[in-house]
ZAVO-595928 format. One line per 8 residues: number of its first residue (from 1); for each residue x, y, z of N, C-alpha, C. Coordinates in steps of 0.05 Angstrom, whole numbers, plus 5000, padded with zeros to 4 digits. Layout:
BEGIN
NUM = X,Y,Z,X,Y,Z,X,Y,Z; ...
end
This chain:
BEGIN
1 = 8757,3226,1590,8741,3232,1566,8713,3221,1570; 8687,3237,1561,8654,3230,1564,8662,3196,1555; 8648,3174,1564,8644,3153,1552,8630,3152,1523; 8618,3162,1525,8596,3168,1492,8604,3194,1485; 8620,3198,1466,8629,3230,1458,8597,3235,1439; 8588,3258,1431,8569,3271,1418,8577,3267,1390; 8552,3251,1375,8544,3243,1350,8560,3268,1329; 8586,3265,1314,8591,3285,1291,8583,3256,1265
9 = 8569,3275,1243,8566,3262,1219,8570,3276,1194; 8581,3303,1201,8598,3324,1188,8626,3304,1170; 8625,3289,1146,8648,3290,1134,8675,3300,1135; 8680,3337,1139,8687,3349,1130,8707,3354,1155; 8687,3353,1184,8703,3357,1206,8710,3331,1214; 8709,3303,1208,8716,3280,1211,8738,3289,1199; 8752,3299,1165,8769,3296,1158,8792,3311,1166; 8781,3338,1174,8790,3356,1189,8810,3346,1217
17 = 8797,3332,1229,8802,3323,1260,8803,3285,1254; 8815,3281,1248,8812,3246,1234,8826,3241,1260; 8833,3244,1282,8850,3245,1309,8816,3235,1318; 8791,3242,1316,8776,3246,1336,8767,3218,1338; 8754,3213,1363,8741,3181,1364,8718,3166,1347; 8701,3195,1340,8680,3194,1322,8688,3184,1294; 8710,3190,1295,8730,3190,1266,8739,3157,1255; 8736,3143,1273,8743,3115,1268,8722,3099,1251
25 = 8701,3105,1257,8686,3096,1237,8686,3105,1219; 8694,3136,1204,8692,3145,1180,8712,3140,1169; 8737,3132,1189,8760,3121,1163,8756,3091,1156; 8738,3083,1170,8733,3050,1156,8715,3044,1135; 8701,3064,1142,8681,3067,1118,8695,3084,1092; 8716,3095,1096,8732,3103,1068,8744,3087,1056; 8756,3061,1070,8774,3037,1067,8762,3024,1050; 8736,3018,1057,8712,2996,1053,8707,3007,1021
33 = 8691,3036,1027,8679,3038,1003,8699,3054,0979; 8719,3054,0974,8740,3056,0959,8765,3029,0959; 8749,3008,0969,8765,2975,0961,8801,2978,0974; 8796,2990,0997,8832,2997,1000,8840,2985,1032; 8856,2961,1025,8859,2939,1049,8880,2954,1059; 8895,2943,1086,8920,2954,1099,8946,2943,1078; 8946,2931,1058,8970,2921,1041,8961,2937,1023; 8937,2949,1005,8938,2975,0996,8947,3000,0998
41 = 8941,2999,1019,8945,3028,1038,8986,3028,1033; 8993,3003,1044,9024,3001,1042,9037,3009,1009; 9026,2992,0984,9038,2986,0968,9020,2998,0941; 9005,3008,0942,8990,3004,0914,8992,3051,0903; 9003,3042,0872,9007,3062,0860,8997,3084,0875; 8967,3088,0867,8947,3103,0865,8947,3106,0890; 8953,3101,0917,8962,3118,0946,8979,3128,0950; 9011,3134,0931,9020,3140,0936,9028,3170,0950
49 = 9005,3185,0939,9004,3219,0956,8996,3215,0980; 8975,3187,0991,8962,3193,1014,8987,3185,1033; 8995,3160,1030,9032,3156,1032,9051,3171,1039; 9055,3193,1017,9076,3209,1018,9070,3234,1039; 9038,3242,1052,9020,3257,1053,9031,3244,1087; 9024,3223,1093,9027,3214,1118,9052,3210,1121; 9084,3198,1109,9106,3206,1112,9105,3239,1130; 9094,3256,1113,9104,3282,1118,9097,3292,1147
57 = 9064,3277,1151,9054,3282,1183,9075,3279,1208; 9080,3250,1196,9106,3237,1218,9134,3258,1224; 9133,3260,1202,9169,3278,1195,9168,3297,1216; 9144,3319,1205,9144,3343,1215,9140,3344,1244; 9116,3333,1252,9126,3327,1288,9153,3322,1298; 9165,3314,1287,9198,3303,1299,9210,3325,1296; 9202,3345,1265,9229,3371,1265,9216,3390,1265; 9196,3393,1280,9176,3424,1281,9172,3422,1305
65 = 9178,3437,1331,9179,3437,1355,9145,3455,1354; 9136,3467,1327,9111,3480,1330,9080,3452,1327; 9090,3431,1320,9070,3407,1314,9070,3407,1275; 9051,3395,1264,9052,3397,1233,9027,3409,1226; 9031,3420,1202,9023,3447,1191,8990,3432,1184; 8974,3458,1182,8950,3449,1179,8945,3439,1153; 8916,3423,1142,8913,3407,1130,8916,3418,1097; 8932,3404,1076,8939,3419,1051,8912,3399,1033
73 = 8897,3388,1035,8878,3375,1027,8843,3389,1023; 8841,3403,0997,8812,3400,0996,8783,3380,0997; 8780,3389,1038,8761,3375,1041,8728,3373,1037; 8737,3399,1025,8703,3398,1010,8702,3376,0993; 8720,3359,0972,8720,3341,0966,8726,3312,0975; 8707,3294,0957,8725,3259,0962,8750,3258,0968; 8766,3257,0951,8791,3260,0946,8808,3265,0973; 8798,3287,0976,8811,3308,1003,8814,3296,1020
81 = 8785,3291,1028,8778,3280,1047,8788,3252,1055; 8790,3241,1036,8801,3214,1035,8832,3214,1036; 8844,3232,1032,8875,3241,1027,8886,3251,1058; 8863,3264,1074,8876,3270,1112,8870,3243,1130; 8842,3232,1119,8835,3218,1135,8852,3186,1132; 8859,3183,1115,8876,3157,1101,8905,3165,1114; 8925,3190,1102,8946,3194,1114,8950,3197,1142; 8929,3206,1155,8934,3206,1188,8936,3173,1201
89 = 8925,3150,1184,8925,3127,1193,8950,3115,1181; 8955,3124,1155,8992,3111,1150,9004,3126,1169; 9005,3156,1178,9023,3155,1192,9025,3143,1228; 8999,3140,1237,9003,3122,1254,9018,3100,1257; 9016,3082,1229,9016,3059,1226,9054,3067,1225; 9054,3076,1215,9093,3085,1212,9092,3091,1235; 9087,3104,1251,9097,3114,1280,9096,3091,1299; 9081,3073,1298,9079,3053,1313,9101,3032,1305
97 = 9095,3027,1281,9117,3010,1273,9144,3014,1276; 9156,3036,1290,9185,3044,1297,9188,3027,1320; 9170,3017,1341,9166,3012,1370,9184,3031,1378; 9181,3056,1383,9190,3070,1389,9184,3092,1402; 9184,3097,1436,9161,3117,1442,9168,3138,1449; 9193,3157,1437,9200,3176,1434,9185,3187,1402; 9185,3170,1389,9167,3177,1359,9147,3174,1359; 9130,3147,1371,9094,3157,1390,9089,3187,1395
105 = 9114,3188,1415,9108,3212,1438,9107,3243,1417; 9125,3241,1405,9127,3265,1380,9111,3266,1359; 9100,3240,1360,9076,3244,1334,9055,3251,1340; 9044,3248,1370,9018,3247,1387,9023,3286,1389; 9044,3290,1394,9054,3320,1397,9045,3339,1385; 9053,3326,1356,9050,3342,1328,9019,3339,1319; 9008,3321,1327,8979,3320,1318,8964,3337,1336; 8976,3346,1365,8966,3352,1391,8967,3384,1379
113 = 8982,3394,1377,8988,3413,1364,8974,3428,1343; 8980,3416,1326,8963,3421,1303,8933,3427,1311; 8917,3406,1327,8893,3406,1326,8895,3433,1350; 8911,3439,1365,8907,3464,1379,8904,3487,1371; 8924,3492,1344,8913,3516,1332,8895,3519,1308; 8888,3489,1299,8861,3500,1285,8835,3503,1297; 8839,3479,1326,8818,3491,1339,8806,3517,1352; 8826,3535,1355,8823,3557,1371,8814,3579,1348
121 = 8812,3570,1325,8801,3584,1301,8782,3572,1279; 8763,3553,1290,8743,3546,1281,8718,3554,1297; 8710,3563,1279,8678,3580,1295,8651,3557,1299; 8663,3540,1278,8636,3521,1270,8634,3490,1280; 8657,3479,1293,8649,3452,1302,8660,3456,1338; 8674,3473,1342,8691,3475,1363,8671,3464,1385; 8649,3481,1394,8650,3461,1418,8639,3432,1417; 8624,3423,1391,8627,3386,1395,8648,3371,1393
129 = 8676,3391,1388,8693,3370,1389,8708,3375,1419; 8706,3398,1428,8703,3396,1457,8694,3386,1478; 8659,3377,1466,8649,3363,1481,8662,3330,1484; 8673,3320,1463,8675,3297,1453,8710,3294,1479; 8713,3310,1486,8745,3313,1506,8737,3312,1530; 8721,3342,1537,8707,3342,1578,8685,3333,1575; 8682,3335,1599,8655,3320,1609,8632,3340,1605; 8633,3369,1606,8613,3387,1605,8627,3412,1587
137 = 8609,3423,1580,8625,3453,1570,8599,3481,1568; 8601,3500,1577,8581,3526,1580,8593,3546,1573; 8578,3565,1560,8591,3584,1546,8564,3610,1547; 8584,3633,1558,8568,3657,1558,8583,3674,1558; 8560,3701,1547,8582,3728,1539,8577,3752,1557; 8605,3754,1559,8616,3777,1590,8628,3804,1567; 8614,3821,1570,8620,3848,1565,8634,3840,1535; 8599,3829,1528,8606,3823,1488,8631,3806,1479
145 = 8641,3796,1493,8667,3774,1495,8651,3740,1500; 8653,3720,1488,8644,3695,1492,8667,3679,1503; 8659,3675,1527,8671,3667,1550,8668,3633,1551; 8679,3614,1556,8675,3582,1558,8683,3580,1577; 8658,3561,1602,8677,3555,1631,8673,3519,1626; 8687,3500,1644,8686,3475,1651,8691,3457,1666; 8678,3443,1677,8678,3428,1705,8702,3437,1713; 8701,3435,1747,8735,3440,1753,8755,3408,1752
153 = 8720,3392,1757,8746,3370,1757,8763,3357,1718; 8753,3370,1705,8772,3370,1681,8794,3384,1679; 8792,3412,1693,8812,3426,1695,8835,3417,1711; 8820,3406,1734,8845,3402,1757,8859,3370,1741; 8849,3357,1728,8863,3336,1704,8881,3348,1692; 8874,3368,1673,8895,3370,1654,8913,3406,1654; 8903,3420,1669,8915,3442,1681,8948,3449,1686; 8954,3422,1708,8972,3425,1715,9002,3408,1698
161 = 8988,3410,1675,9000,3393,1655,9017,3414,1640; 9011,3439,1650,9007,3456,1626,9030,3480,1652; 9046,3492,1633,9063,3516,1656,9049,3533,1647; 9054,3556,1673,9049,3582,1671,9028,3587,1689; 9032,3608,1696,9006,3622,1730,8978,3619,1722; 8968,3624,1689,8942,3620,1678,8929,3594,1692; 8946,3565,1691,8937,3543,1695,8939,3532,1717; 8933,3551,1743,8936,3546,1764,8915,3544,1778
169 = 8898,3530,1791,8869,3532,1794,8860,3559,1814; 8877,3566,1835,8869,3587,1847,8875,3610,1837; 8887,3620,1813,8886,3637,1792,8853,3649,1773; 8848,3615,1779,8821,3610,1759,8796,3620,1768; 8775,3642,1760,8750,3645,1766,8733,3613,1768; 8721,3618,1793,8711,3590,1803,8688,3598,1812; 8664,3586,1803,8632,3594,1800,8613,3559,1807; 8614,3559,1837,8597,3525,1843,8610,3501,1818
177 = 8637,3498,1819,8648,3483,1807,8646,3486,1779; 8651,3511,1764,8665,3521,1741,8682,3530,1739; 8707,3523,1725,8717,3540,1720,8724,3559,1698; 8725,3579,1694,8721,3603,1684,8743,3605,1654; 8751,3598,1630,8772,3603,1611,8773,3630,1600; 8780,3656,1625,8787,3674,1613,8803,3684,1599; 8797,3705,1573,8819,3708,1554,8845,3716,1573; 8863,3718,1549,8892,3722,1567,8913,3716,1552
185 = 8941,3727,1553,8959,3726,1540,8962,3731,1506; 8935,3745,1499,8928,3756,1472,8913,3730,1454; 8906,3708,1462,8888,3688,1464,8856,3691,1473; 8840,3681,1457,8809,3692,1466,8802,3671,1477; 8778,3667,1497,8772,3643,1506,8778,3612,1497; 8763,3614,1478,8759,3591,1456,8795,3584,1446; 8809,3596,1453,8832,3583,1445,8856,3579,1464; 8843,3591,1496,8853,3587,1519,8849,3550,1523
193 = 8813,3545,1514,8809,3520,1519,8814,3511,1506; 8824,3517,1484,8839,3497,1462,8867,3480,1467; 8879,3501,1488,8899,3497,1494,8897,3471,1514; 8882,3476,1528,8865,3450,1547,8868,3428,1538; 8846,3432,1511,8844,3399,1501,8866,3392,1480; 8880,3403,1481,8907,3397,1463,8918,3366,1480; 8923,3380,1511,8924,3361,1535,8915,3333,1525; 8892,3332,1533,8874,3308,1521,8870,3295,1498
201 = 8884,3309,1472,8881,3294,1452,8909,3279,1454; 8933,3296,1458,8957,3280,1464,8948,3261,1484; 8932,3257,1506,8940,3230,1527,8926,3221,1501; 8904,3224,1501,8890,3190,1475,8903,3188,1460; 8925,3205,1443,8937,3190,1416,8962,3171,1430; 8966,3177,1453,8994,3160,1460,8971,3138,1468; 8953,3143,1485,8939,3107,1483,8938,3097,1465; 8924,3110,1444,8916,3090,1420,8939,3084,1414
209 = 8961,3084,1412,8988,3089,1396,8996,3068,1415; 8993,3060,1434,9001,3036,1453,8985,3016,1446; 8961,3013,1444,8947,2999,1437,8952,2987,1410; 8961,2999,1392,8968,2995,1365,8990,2980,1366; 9009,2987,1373,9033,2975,1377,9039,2939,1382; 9019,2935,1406,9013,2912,1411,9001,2899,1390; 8990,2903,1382,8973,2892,1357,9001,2889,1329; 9009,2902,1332,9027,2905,1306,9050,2884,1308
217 = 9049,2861,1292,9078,2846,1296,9097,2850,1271; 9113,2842,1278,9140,2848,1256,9142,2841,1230; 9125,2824,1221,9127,2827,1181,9111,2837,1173; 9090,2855,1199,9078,2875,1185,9096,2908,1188; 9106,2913,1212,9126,2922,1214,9148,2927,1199; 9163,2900,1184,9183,2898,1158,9170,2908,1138; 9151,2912,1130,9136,2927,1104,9139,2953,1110; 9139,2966,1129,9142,2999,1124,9171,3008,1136
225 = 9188,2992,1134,9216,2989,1140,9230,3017,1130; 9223,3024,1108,9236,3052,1093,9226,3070,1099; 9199,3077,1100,9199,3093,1124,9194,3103,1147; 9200,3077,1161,9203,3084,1191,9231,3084,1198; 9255,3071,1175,9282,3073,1176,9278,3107,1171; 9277,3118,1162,9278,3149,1155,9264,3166,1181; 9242,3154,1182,9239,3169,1210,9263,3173,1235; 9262,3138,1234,9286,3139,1266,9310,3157,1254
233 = 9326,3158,1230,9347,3170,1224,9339,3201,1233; 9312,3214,1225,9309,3240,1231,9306,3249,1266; 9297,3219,1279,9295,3229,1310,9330,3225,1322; 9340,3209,1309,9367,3204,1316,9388,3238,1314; 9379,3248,1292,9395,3275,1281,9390,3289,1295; 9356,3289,1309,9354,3309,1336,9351,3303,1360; 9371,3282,1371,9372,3267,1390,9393,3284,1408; 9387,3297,1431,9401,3309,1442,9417,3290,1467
241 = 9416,3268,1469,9409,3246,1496,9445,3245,1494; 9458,3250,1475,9490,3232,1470,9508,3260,1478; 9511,3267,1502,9528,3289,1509,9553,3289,1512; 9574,3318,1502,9597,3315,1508,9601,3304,1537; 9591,3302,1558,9598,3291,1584,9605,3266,1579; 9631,3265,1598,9644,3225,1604,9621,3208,1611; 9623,3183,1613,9606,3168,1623,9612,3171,1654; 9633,3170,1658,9644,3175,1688,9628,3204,1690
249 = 9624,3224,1681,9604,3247,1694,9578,3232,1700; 9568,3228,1670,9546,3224,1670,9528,3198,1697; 9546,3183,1701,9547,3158,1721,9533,3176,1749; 9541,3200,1754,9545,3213,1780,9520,3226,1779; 9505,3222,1762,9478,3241,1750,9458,3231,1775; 9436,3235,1795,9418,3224,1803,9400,3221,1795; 9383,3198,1805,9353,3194,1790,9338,3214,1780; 9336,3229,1798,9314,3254,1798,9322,3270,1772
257 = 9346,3276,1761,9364,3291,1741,9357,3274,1716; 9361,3250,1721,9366,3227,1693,9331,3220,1689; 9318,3225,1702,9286,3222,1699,9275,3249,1685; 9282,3266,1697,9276,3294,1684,9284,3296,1649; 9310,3286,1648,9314,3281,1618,9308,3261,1607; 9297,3239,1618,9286,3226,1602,9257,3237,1592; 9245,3243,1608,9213,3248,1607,9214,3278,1581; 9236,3288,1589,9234,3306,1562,9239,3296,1535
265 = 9261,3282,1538,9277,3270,1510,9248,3253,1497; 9229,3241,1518,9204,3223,1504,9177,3246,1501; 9182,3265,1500,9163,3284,1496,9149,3294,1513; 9148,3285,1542,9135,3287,1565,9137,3321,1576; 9115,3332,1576,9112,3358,1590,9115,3362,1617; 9139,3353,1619,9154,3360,1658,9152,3391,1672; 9131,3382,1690,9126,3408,1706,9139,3427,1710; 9134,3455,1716,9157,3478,1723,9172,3474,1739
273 = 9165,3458,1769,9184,3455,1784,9205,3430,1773; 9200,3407,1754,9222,3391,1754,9237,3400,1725; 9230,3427,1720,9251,3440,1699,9266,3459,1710; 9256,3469,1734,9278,3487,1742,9296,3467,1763; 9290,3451,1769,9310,3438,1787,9328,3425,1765; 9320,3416,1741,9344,3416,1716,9357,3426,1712; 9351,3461,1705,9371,3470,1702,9384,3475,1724; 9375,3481,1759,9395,3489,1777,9415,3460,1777
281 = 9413,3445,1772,9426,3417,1780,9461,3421,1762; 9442,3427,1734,9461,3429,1716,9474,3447,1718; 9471,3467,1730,9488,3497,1729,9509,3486,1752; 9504,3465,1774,9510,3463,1806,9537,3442,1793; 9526,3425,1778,9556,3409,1762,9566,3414,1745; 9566,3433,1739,9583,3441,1715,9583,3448,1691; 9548,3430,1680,9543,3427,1663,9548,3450,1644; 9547,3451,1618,9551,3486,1599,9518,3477,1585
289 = 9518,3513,1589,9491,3517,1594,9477,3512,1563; 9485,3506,1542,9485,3493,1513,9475,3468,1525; 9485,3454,1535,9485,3425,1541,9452,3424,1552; 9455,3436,1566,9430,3441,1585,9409,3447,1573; 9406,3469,1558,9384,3473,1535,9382,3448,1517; 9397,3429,1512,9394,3413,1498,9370,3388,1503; 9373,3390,1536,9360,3373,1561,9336,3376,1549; 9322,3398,1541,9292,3407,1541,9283,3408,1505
297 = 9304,3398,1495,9290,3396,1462,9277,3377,1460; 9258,3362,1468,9246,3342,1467,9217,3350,1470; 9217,3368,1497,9199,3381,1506,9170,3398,1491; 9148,3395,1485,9130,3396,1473,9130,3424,1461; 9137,3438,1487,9127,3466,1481,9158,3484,1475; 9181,3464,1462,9208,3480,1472,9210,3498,1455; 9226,3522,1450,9229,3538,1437,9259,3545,1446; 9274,3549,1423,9305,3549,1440,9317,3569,1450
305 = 9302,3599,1435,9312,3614,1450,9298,3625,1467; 9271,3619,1480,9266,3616,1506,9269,3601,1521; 9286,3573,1519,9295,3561,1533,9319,3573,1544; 9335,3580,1534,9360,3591,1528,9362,3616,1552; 9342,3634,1549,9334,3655,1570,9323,3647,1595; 9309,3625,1597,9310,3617,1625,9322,3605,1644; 9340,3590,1623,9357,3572,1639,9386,3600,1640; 9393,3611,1625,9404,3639,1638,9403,3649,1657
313 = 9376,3651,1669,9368,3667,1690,9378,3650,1700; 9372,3617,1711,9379,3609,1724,9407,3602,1736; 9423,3600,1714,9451,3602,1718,9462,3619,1727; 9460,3645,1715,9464,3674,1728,9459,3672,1760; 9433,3671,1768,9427,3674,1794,9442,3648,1816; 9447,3624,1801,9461,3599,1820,9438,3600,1830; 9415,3584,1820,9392,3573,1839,9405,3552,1852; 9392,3548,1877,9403,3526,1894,9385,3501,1881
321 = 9394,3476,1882,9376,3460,1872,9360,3448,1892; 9327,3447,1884,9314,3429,1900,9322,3407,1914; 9323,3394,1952,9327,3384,1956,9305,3361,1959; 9318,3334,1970,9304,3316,1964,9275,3321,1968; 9268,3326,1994,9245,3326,2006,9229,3349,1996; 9245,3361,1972,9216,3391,1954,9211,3371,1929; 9230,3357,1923,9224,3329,1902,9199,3318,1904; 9205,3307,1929,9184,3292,1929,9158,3303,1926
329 = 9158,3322,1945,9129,3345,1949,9121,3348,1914; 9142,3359,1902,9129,3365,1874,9131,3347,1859; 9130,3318,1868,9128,3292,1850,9154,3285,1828; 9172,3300,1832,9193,3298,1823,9219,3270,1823; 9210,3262,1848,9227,3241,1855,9227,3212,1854; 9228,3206,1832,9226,3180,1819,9235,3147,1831; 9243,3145,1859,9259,3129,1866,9240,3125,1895; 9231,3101,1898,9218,3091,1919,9241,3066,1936
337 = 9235,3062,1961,9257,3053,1973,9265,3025,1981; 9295,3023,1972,9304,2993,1945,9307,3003,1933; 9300,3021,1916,9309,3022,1889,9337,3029,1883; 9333,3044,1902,9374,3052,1890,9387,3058,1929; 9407,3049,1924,9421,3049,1957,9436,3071,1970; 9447,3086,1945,9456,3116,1952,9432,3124,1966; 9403,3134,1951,9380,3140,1959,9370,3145,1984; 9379,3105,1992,9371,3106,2010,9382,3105,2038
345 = 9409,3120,2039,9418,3124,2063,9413,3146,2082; 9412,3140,2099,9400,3166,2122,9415,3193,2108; 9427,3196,2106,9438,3225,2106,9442,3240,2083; 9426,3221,2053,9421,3232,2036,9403,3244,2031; 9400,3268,2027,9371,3289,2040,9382,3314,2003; 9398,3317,1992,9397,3326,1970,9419,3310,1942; 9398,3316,1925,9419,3312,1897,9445,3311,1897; 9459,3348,1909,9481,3340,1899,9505,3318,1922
353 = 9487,3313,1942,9497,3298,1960,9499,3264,1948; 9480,3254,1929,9483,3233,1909,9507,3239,1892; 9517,3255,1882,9536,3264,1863,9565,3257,1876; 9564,3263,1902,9591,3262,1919,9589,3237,1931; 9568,3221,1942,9566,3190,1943,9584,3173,1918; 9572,3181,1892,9582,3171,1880,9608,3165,1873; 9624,3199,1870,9649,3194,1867,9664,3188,1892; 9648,3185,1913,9663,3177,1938,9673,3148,1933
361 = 9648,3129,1923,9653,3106,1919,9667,3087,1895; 9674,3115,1870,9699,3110,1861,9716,3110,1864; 9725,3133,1887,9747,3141,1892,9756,3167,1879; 9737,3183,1878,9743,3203,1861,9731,3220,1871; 9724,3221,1895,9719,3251,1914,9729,3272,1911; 9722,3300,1913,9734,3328,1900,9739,3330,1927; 9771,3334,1940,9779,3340,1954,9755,3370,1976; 9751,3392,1952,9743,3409,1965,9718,3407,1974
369 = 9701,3378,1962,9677,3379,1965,9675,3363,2003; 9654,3367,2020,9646,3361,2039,9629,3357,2038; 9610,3326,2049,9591,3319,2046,9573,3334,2068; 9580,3337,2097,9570,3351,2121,9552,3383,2110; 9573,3388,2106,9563,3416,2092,9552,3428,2070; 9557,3402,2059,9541,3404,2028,9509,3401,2034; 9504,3379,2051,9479,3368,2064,9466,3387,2074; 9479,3404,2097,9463,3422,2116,9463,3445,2099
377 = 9477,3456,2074,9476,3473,2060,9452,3478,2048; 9446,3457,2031,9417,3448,2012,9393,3444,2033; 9400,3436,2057,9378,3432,2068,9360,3466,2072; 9384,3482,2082,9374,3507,2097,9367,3524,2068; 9373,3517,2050,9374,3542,2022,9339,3534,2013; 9328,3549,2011,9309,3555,1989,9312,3544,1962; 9293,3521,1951,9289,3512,1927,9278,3530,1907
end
């Protein structure tokens, strides 16, 4: 992010975007000049909408896989204004106070979100709050269409964060280190890059949201006890992590497998290649392909019945699963050496060769399984 983001003094888009950096001083100056301390903010009548207002921010990130709904506050007014910009800081203050960074990760989501699709339909602040994300931004019009290009090295940051062939840099029109945000996928420029800085507002809200945390100790914490107890009960309801699998399955899981679900279950946008090696993994043990879709509800961008259709395909076809050494290549492989001793024996070269280690060393080897050929199998197959 620019070190000095570009001067906004616009009220209206402070309240609008209360996420933005510029924004910190305008919510202190709302605090200040309306007499409202952080034990205010907690307990006093007359907040209770901004309260109930920021409850709802939190909620909805957790059970809206779309982020939370745009702003229900008239910001042409005080009031309003003081009602997004106030509730976006209780609900921080609740999200933090869960210590919890599966509910960080989903609240940073839902704000990420949000600000993605109102940005891609605001005509009037969009690119200073753009500027306030990359380092540069240029904009010109190609056959009466207004086109936005931006450094490549922003792109090549937050690009590959993002699936799909669009966000691939040699895809990308590239002009002496621009790159090009052509429309596409029924999206017009301006909301191609929206999609960009969605990227970037989620990494800063999980910093700040770390940063906060630390700061926050526990009898300030015990004050918003009700509802951050309501929160965790709602991330718990959609907690997909507690599977019909034994622990004895689950035990036989490898790093690379149990990292992939974690990074989803905490909201983390896991690359295309370490989602399809999910699902081939899961299809390769047994897993039911319900189970499997469940792996990816965490996931920013999940949708279940396109989850549902790809991990189909994949089952259908018996993808072979990536072996160790395409892991690593695509940063997939979580385990440096020490860390785990299956890992690191010579002749472990794929996943499901960890799987049969395992039950080897319970004693619970599948007669029909062979480690020799399991090995040279995965090696020679196509990931």
């Amino acid at each position: 992010m620019p070190p000095h983001p570009p001067v906004i003094e616009d009220p209206r888009i402070l309240a609008r975007y209360p996420f933005l950096p510029q924004a910190v001083k305008h919510t202190r100056s709302i605090l200040e000049n309306n007499g409202v301390t952080m034990e205010s903010l907690l307990t006093d009548g007359w907040l209770s909408d901004i309260r109930r207002r920021g409850d709802l921010r939190v909620k909805e990130s957790i059970l809206h896989d779309d982020g939370i709904g745009v702003p229900t506050s008239d910001i042409s007014t005080d009031l309003g204004r003081m009602t997004e910009s106030l509730s976006f800081l209780y609900a921080m203050l609740v999200a933090c106070s869960t210590f919890e960074e599966r509910v960080t990760a989903r609240w940073a989501e839902g704000e990420a979100s949000r600000a993605d699709a109102i940005l891609g339909l605001d005509n009037e602040s969009f690119d200073i709050i753009a500027r306030t994300y990359i380092s540069n931004l240029r904009s010109e019009q190609i056959d009466g269409v207004l086109v936005y290009s931006i450094p490549m090295t922003d792109f090549i940051e937050l690009g590959p964060r993002i699936s799909g062939d669009y966000w691939r840099l040699p895809n990308r029109p590239l002009d002496h280190g621009w790159v090009t945000m052509n429309p596409h996928s029924g999206e017009n420029s301006k909301q191609r890059l929206a999609r960009l800085l969605k990227e970037r507002i989620r990494e800063d809200l999980r910093t700040r949201c770390d940063e906060r945390m630390e700061r926050i100790d526990e009898s300030f914490a015990e004050r918003l006890s009700e509802p951050v107890g309501a929160v965790l009960t709602i991330l718990q309801s959609r907690a997909k992590m507690d599977f019909n699998a034994g622990d004895a399955t689950r035990s036989d899981w490898p790093p690379c497998m149990e990292s992939a679900i974690a990074e989803l279950a905490m909201g983390e946008n896991v690359n295309h290649a370490g989602r399809v090696f999910l699902a081939a993994m899961s299809a390769a043990i047994g897993i039911d392909i319900d189970q499997c879709a469940g792996f990816f509800s965490g996931a920013p961008d999940f949708n279940l019945d396109t989850t549902r259709y790809q991990i189909g395909h994949i089952y259908d076809r018996e993808y072979t699963p990536a072996g160790c050494s395409r892991l690593k290549l695509d940063g997939r492989c979580p385990v440096s050496k020490g860390d785990d001793s299956i890992c690191d024996k010579p002749k472990m070269k794929h996943p499901l060769s960890y799987v049969w280690w395992k039950q080897r060393d319970r004693g619970q080897r599948p007669e029909e399984v062979q480690e020799e050929s399991t090995t040279q199998d995965m090696e020679s197959a196509n990931p």
